[in-house]
NULUMDO-750978 format. One line per 8 residues: number of its first residue (from 1); their letters; for each residue x, y negated, z of N, C-alpha, C. Coordinates in steps of 0.1 Angstrom, whole numbers, always signed. Example, Ala and Ser with C-alpha at 12.3 -4.5 7.8 and 13.67 -1.06 7.14 Angstrom:
2
1) AS) +132:+57:+78:+123:+45:+78:+132:+33:+78 | +128:+22:+71:+137:+11:+71:+129:+0:+79
REM end
This chain:
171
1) XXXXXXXX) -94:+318:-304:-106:+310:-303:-109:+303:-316 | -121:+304:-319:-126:+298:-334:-128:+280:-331 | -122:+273:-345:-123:+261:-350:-133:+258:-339 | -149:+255:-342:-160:+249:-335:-155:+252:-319 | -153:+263:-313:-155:+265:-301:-141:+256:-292 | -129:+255:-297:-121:+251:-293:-126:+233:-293 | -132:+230:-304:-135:+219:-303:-147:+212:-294 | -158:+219:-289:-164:+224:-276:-156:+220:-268
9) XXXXXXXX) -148:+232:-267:-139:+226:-253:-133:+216:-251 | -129:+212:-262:-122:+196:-259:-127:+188:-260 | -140:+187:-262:-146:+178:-260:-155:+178:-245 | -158:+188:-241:-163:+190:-232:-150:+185:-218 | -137:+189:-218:-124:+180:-212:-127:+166:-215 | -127:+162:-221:-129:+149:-223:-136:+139:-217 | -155:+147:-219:-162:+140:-210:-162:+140:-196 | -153:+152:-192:-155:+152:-175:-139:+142:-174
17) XXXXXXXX) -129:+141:-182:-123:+127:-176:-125:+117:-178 | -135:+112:-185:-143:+100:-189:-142:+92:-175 | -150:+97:-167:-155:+89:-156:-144:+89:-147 | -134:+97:-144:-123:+98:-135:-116:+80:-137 | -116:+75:-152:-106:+65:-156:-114:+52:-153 | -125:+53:-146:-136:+43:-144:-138:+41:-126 | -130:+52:-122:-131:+52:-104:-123:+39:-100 | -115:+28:-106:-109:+25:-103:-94:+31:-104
25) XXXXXXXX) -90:+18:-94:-73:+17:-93:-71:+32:-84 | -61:+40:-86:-61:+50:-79:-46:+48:-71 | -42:+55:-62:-29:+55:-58:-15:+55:-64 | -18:+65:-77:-10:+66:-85:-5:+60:-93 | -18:+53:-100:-19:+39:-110:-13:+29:-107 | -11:+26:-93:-4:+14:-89:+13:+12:-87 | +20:+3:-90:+33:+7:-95:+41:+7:-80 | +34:-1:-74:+38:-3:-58:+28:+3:-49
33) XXXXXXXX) +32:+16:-36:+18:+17:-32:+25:+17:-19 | +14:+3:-9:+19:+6:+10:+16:+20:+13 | +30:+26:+19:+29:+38:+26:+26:+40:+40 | +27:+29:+52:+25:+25:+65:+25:+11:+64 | +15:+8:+75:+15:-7:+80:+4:-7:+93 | +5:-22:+100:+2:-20:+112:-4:-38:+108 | -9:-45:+114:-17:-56:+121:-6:-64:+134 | -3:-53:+146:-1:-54:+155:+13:-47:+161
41) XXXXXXXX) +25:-49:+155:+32:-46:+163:+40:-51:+173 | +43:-47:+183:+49:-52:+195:+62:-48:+194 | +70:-62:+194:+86:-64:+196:+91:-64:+205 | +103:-67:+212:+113:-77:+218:+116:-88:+208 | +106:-91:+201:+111:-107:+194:+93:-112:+197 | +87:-101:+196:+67:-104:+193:+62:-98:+185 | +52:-101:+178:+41:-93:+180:+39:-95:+162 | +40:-84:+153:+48:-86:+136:+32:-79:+132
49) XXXXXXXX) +30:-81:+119:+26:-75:+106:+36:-68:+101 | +34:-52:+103:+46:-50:+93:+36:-37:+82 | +44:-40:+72:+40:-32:+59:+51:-25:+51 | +53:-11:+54:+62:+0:+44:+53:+0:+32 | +61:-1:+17:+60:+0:+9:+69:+8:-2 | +66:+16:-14:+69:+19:-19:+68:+24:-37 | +80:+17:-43:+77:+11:-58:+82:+31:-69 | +65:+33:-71:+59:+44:-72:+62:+42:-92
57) XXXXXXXX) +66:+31:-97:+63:+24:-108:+77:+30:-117 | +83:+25:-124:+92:+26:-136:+104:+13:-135 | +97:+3:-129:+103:-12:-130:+111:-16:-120 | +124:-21:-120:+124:-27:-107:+117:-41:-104 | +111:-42:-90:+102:-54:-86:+116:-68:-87 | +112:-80:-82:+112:-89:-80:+106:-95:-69 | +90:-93:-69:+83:-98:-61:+72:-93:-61 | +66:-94:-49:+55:-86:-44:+43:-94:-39
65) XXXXXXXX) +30:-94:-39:+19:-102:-32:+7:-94:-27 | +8:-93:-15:-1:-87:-8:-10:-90:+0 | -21:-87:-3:-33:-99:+4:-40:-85:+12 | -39:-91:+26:-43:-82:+40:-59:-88:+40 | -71:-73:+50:-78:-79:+55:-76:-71:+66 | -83:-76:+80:-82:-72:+92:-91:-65:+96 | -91:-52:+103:-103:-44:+102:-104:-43:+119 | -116:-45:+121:-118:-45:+139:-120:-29:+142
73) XXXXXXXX) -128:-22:+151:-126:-7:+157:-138:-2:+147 | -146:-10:+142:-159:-1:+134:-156:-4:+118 | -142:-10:+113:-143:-10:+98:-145:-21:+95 | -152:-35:+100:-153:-41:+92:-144:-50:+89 | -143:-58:+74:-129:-65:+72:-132:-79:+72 | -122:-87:+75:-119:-100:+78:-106:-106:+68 | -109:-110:+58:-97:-119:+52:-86:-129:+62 | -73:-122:+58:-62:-130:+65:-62:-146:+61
81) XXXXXXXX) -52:-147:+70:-54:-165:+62:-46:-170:+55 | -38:-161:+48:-25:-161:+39:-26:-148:+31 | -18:-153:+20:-9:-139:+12:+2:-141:+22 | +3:-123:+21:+19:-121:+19:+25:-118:+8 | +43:-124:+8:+48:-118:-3:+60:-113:+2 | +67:-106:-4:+81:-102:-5:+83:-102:-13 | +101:-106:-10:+109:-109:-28:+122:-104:-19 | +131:-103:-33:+140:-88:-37:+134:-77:-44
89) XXXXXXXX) +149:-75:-50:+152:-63:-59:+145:-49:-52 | +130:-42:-60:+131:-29:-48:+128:-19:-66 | +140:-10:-69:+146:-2:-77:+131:+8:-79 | +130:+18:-86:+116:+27:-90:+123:+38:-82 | +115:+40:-75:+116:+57:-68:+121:+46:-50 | +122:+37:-51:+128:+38:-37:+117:+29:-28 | +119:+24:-15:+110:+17:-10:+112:+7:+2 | +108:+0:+10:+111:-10:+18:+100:-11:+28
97) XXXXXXXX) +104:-18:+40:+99:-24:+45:+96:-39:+48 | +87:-49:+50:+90:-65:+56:+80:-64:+65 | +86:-71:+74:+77:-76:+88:+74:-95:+84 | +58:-96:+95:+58:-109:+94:+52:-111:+109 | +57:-123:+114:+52:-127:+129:+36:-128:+130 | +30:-124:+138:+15:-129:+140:+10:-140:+145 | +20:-149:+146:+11:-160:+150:-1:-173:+144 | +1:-172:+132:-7:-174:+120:-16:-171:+118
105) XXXXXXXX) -18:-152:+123:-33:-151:+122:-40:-149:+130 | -28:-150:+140:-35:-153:+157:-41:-163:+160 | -40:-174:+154:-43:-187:+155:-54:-189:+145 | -55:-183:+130:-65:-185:+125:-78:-177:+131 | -78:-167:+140:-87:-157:+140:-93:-156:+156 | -83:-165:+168:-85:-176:+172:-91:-159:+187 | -102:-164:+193:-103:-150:+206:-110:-136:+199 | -112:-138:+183:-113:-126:+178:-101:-116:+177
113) XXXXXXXX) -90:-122:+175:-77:-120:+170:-79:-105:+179 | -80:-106:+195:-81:-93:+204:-88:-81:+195 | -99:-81:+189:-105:-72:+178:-103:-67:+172 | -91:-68:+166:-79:-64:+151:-72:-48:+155 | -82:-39:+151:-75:-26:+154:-69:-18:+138 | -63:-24:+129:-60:-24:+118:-59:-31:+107 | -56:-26:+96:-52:-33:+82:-56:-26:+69 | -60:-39:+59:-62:-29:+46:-52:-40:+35
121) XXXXXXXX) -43:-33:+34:-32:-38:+25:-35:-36:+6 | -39:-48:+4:-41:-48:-7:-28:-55:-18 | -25:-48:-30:-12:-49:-37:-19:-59:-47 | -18:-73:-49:-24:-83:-58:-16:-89:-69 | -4:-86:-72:+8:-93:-81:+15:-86:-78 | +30:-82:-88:+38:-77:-89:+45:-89:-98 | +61:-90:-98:+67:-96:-107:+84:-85:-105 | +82:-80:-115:+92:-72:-122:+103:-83:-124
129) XXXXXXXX) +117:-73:-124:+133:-84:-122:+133:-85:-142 | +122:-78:-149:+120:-86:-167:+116:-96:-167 | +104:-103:-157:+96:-106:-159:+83:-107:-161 | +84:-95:-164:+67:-92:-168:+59:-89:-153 | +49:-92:-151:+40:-93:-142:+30:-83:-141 | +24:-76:-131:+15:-66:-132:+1:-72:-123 | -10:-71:-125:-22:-74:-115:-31:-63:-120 | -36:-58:-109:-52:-47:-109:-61:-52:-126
137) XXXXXXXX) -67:-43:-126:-72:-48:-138:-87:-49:-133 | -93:-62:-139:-104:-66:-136:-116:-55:-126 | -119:-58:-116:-125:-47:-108:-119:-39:-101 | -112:-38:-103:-100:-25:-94:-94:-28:-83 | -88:-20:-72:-81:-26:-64:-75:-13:-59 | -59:-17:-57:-54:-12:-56:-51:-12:-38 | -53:-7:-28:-51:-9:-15:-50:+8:-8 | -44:+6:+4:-43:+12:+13:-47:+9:+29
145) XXXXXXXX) -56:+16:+40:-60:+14:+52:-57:+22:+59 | -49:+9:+70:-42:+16:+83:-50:+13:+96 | -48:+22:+107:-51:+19:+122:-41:+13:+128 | -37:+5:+140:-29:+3:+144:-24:+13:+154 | -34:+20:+158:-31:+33:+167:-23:+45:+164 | -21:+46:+150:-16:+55:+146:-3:+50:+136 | +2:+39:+139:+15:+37:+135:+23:+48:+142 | +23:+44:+153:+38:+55:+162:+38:+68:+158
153) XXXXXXXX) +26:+73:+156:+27:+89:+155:+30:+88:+140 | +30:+80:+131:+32:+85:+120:+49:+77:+118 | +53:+68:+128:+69:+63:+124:+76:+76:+133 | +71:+87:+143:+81:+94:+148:+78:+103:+142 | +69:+106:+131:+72:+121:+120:+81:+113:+114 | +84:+101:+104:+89:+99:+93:+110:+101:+103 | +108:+96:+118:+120:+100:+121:+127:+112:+123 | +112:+121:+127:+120:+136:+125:+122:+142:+113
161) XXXXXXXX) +115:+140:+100:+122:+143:+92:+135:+138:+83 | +135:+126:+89:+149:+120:+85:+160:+125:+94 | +160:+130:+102:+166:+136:+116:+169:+151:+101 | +159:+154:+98:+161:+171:+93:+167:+169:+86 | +164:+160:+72:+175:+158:+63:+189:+157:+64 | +188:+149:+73:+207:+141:+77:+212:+160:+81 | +207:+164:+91:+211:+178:+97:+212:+187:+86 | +204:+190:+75:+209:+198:+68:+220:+191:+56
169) XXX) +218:+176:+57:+231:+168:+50:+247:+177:+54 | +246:+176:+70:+262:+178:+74:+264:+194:+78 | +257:+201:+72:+252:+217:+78:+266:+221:+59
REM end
């Protein structure tokens, strides 16, 4: 391929990723990304927020801050009435879960609270065990949206494949 035309082409790559780096925060980009979470789950202790996460990043964390909105059956969102955060050590490549009781936002959200058929877990701070701190960059957001309906079916795949693993572990 001759000088000019190769340069064509690269420039012509170039402009179609232009705009890809402008969509926002993508899944990838974010060093922490929730992999499941629920609104509403039901214990033998009560009734939890819980959020699986997983540090997708290079760093180990420190701490985490995650600012939830509540999504009723048609989408729309409702800001919680807190951050959440988690703290501890979570290593690059591996992942965690933390639960939180719902009575907080049961109480702030008051006979709406019945409405809450999901979550959109948004990742707002990071603090790395250096130090250094990570946030979205101006405009961006890095988040994930869950149904509460579809927790179980998606916590008894993650058990049958851990079931496969272990089995081909001791095979």
């Amino acid at each position: 391929m001759n000088r000019p035309r190769k340069l064509a082409v690269a420039a012509t790559v170039l402009i179609l990723l232009i705009p890809l780096a402008s969509l926002g925060e993508t899944p990838n980009s974010c060093p922490v990304l929730p992999t499941l979470a629920s609104s509403k789950l039901s214990s033998e202790v009560g009734e939890h927020i819980v959020i699986w996460f997983y540090n997708q990043g290079n760093k180990t964390t420190h701490g985490i801050q995650f600012a939830l909105f509540m999504l009723d059956a048609v989408g729309n969102r409702y800001p919680a009435s807190q951050k959440y955060v988690v703290t501890g050590e979570i290593k690059p490549d591996t992942g965690d879960v933390v639960d939180y009781p719902t009575d907080k936002e049961r109480e702030f959200f008051g006979e709406n609270w019945a409405q809450v058929e999901g979550v959109e877990v948004r990742v707002t701070r990071i603090m790395f065990k250096d130090g250094s701190v990570w946030v979205p960059q101006k405009g961006r957001v890095c988040k994930m949206t869950f149904l509460n309906g579809d927790y179980q079916a998606e916590m008894d795949r993650r058990w049958k494949a851990a079931e496969k693993r272990q089995q081909h572990k001791t095979k």
